[in-house]
C-alpha positions in Angstrom: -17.8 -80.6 28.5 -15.0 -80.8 26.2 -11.6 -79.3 27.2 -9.7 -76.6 25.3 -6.6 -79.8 25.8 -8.8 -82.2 23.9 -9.9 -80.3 21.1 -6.2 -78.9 20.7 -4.9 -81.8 20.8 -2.7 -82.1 17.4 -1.2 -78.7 18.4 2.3 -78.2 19.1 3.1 -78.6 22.7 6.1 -76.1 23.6 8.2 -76.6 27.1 8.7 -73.4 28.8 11.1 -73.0 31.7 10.1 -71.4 34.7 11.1 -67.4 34.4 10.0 -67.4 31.7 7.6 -64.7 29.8 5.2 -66.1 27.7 3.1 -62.6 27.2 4.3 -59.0 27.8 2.0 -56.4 28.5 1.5 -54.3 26.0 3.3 -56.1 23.4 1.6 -57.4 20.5 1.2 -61.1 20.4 -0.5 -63.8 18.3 -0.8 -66.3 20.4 -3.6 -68.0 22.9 -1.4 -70.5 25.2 -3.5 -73.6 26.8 -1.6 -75.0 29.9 -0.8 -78.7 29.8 1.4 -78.6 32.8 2.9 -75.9 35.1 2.0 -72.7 36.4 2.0 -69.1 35.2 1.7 -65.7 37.0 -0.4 -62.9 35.6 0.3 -59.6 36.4 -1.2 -56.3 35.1 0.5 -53.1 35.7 3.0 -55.2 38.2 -0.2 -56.1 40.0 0.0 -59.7 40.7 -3.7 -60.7 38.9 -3.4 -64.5 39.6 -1.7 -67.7 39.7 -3.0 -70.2 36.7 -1.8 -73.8 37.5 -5.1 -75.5 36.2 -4.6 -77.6 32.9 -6.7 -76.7 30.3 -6.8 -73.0 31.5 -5.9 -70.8 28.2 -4.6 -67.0 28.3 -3.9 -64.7 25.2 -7.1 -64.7 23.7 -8.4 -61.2 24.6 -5.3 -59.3 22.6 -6.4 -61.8 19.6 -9.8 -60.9 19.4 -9.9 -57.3 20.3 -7.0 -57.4 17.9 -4.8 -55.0 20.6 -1.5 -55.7 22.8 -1.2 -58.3 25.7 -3.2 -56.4 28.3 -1.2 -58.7 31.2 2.0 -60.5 31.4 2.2 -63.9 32.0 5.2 -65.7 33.6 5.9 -69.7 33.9 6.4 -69.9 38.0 7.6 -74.0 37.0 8.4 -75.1 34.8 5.8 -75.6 32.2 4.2 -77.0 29.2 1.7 -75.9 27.2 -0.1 -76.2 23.4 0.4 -73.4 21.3 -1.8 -71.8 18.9 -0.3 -69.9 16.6 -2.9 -68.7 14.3 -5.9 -68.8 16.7 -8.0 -65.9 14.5 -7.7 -68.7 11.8 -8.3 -71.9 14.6 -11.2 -69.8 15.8 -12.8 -69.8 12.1 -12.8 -72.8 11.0 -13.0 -74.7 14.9 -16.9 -74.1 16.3 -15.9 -76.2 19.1 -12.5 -74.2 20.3 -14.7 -71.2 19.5 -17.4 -72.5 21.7 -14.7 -73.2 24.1 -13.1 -69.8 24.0 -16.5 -68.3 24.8 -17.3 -70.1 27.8 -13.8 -69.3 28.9 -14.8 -65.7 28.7 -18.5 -65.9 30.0 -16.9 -67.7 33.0 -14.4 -64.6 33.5 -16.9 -62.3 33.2 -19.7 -64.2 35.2 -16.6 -63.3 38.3 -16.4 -60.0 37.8 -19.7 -59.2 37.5 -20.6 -61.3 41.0 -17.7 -59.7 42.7 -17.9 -56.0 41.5 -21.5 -55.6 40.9 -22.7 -55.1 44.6 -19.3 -52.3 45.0 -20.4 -50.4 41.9 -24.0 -50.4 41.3 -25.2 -47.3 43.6 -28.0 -46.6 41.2 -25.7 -43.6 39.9 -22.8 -45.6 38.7 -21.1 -44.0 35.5 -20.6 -48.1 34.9 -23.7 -48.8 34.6 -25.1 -45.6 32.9 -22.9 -45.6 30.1 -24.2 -49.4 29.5 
């Protein structure tokens, strides 16, 4: 499997020190970060989500395809570096292969939430799964 690192690799690489906020919640952005080196905290709502710190690992992509604001922040906790793409709309277009990438990303993420919520919220009369 090819890495989000490799096929990125011509693009910029930007050093972020740790404090650092590289998404707001709620804020527009344009961006989908992929870590290179470092480790960012996601939170939601001040809810600590999780604790990234494995290279290749890419966040910012949902609020550029859905086209709506960061839905999490994300914080360096080290100093960190990571590729940027700026236009990712436009890298997502004409790249197959980061496309690919970027959907795998997502099936994986969504492959977890399904095997961890399923069993609490399908009681056969789940709104959730109704409304599906």
């Amino acid at each position: 499997m090819t890495s989000l690192l490799e096929i990125a690799k011509d693009a910029p690489v930007v050093s972020i020190p740790k404090g650092d906020v590289l998404l707001q919640q709620g804020k527009v952005g344009n961006r989908i970060f992929i870590l290179k080196q470092g480790a960012v905290h996601i939170t939601r709502d001040g809810t600590s989500i999780c604790t990234i710190k494995s290279p290749g690992s890419a966040f910012g992509e949902i609020s550029t395809l859905l086209g709506i604001p960061s839905t999490a922040t994300a914080t360096a906790t080290a100093d960190s570096s990571f590729v940027v793409i700026d236009n990712p709309l436009d890298t997502l277009k004409q790249n197959p292969e980061f496309c690919l990438e970027i959907a795998k990303l997502l099936a994986h993420r969504l492959r977890w939430l399904t095997m961890t919520y399923s069993e609490e919220i399908d009681d056969g009369e789940s709104v959730f799964w109704a409304s599906r």
